[in-house]
N, C-alpha and C positions, 0 to 999 in steps of 0.2 A: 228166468229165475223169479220174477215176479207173478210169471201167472202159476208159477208151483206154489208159491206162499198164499195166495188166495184158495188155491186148490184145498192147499192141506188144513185150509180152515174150514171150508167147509165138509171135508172128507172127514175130519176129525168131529165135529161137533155134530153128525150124523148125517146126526146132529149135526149135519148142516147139509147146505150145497148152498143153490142159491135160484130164484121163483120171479117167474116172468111177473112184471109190476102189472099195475091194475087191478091190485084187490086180495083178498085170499083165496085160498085154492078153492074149489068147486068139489061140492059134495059129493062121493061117493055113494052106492047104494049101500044101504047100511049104517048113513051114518045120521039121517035124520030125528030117529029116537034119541040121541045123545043132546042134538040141539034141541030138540022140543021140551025134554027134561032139565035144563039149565035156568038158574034163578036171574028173575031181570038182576042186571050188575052184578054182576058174576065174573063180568069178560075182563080181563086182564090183556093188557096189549103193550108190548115193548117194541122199541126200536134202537136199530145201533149202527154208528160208523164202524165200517171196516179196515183197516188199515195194515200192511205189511211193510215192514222195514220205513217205517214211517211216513208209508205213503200211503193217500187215501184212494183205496182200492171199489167202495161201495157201500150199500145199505143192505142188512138183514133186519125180519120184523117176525116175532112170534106173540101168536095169540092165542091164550088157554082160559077159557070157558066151562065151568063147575059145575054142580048141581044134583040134585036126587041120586047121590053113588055115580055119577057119571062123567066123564070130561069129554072134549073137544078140543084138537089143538092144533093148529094152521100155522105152517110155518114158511116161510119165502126169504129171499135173498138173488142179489144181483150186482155183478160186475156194471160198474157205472165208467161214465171217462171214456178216453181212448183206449185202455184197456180191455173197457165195457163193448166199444166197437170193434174190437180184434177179436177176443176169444168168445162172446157170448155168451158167457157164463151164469147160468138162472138153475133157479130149482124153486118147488111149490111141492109141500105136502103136508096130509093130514095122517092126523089117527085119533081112533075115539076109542072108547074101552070105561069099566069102570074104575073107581078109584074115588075114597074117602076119606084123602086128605094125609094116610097116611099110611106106610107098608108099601107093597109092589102096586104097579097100578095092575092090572088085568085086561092085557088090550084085547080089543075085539078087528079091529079094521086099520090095514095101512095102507094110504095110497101116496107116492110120489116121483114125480116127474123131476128129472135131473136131465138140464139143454147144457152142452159146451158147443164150438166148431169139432164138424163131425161128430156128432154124440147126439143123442137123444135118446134116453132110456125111459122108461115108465114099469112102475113095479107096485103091483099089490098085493097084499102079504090079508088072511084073512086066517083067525086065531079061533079055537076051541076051548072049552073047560079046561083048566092049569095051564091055560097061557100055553098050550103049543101048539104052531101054528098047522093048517091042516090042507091050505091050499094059496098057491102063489101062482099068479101072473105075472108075466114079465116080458117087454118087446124092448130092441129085438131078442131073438131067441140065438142068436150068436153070444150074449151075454149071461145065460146060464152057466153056473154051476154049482156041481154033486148036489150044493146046498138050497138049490133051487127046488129038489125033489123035498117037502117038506119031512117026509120019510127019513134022510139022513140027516135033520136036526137032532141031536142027541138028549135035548132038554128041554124043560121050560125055556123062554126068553123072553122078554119084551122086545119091541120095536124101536129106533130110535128115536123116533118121536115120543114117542109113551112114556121116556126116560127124560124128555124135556121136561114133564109134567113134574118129575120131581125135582128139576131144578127150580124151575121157576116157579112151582108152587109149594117149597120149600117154607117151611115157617120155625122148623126146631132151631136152640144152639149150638147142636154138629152139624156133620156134613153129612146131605143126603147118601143114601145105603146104596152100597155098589151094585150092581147088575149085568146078569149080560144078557148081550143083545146078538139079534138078529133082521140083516135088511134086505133079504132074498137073495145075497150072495154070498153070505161070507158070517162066518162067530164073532160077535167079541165080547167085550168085556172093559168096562167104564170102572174105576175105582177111586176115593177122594178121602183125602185124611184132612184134621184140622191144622192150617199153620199161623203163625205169629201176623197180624193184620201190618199194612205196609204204612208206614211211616206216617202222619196226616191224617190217616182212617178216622173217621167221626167212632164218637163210642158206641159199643152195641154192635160195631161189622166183625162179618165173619169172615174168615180166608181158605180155601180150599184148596189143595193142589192133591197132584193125583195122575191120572195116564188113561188113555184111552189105545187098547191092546188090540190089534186082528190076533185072536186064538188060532182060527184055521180059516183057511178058503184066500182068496187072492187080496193082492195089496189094491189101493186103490189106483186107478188106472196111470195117473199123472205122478204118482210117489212109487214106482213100483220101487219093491223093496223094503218102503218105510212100512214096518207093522208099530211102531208101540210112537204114540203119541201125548205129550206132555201136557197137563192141563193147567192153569192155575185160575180160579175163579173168584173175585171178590162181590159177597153180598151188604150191601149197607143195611143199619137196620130195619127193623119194622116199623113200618111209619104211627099203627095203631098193635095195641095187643089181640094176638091171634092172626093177623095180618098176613101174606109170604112176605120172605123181606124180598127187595128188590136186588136183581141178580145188577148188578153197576157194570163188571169189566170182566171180559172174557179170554185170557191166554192160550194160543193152543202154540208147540212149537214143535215140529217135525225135522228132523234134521236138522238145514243151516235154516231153515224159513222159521221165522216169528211173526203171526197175527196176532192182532189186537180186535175187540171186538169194543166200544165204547158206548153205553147208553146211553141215547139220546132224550132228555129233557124229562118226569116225571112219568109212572106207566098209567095209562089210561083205558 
């Protein structure tokens, strides 16, 4: 039961899994024009406890990096604890593409690695003009489907990484613009409306809730069945004008399982 509630946090937040420690993910071909193009301080870097049913389950860290139309965004997360030594639960991955601050971003490159016991996937997803993607890798190759053929994509998509970019580089007074995505396996579709700020909230937060949907293609491996996942996000304000605000608390709840996602200490 527990390592389902970890699971469907990071299945849910692609937006999530979770990324062998030691650093961020290791660049992809492709993605060093986006880093070279980034203004010094620029890097935005968050960190957060994990927690399910009030227990602390581990750490996730995302870092997105700006500059000349362009981003950069590393994302990692891991089962820590005894839990951490049972199911081994990591994931690390990037995506870069452009994006100016505001609208769709336009990804160009996704690469990430998702470890459990028995598991080991790697998937890169590599995106053309209108954002649809035009070629994917993926091992193993027991883990394909239809949707792996980019060809049976139906649309535009982003990546779900690509779609971090607008949470956490978020800076309007709504909620970031729905999208759907695509991670080499499967549709979906992120949607977020504004709700009343939770009791305490400092003035100037915003509240988000919302759903994160499998449209089509399979459930994720540990939720099979669970397609439509519950969001609720609180951003506190912006600490200067123009600023993102800072994303604070993360809810994702799948069925019986409730994760929490908690930021840890100021982003840097």
């Amino acid at each position: 039961m527990r390592r389902r509630g970890f699971s469907a946090a990071l299945g849910a937040l692609a937006l999530l899994a979770a990324a062998a420690p030691g650093g961020p993910a290791p660049a992809t071909a492709g993605s060093g024009g986006a880093a070279a193009m980034v203004r010094p301080g620029a890097d935005l870097r968050t960190r957060y406890e994990v927690f399910a049913d009030g227990f602390r389950f581990g750490e996730a860290e995302v870092r997105l990096a700006t500059g000349g139309g362009r981003y950069l965004l590393e994302a990692r997360a891991e089962a820590q604890g005894l839990l951490g030594l049972i199911i081994r639960s990591r994931y690390r991955g990037m995506a870069t593409g452009r994006w100016r601050g505001a609208g769709r971003p336009r990804p160009e490159r996704f690469h990430a690695r998702s470890q459990r016991i028995f598991k080991d996937r790697t998937t890169d997803i590599r995106f053309g003009p209108g954002a649809r993607p035009v070629a994917v890798e993926m091992t193993p190759a027991r883990d394909h489907t239809r949707f792996t053929d980019p060809a049976a994509v139906p649309d535009a998509r982003i990546d779900p990484l690509s779609y971090l970019v607008l949470l956490f580089g978020h800076r309007g007074p709504g909620c970031p613009a729905p999208a759907p995505l695509y991670d080499g396996r499967r549709l979906t579709r992120v949607a977020l409306v504004p709700a009343a700020p939770r009791a305490g909230a400092p003035a100037g937060s915003l509240r988000c809730i919302g759903r994160y949907e499998i449209v089509d293609g399979p459930t994720h491996s540990i939720l099979s069945g669970v397609r439509v996942f519950a969001l609720d996000l609180a951003y506190g304000p912006a600490p200067e004008p123009g600023a993102p605000r800072p994303l604070e608390r993360i809810e994702v709840a799948a069925g019986s399982d409730h994760v929490v996602f908690e930021r840890i200490g100021p982003d840097r």
